[in-house]
DRENKOL-446753 format. One record per residue (C-alpha): residue in three letters; x, z, y. Coordinates in steps of 0.1 Angstrom, whole numbers, plus 5000, padded with zeros to 4 digits. Layout:
# DRENKOL-446753
ALAXZY
...
END
This chain:
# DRENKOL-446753
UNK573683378616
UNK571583598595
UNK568183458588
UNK565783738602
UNK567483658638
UNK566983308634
UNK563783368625
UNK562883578652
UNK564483358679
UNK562083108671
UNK558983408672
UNK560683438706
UNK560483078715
UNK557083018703
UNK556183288730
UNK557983218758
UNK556482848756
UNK552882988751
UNK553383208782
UNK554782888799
UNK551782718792
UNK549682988806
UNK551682958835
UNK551182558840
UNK547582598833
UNK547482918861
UNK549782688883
UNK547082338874
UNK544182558882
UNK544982698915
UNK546382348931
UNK544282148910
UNK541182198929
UNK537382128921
UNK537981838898
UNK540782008878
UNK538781968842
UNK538881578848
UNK542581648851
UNK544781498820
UNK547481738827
UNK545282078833
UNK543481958798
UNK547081968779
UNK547282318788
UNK543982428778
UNK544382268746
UNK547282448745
UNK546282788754
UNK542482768742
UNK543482878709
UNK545883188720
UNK541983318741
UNK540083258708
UNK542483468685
UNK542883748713
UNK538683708714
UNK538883778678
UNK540584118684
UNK539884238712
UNK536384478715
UNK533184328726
UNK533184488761
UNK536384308773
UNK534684018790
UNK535283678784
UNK536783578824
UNK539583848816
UNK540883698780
UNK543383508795
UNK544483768811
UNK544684008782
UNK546383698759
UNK549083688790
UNK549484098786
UNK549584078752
UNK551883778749
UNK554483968771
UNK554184278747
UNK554784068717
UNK557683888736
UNK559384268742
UNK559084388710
UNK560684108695
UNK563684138718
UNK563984478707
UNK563584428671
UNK566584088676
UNK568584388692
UNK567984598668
UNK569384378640
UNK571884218660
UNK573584568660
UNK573084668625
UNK574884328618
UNK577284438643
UNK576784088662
UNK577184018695
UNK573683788702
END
């Protein structure tokens, strides 16, 4: 298999498990109730996702406030996640593979 499919496959993968941390963490937070912080589990998926809200932070502009950055991470996540599908289309066809 040609190399820039592996490679992004793996961009793929690393995206889908990001958005499945959001959605553990989204999941942790709504059943987790007042004492979720103190929650081993719910902190696992903010150190997880923590660092996806500080890059989108980084560039996003200052009037996006800070309650709706996961939100925007999720969005932009899901963005990211369609254009690589397209672009693994795209070169499994000018490789004439069938991925």
């Amino acid at each position: 298999m040609p190399v820039e499919i592996v490679l992004l496959s793996m961009l793929l993968a690393l995206v889908q498990v990001a958005l499945y941390l959001f959605l553990g963490r989204g999941a942790m937070w709504v059943f987790g109730g007042a004492k979720r912080d103190q929650n081993f589990i719910y902190q696992l998926f903010k150190k997880g996702t923590d660092p996806l809200i500080k890059a989108t932070r980084l560039i996003t502009p200052k009037f996006v406030l800070d309650k709706h950055l996961p939100f925007v991470t999720i969005l932009l996540l899901v963005w990211i996640g369609l254009a690589v599908i397209h672009f693994r289309r795209v070169a499994c066809v000018a490789q004439q593979l069938s991925c």
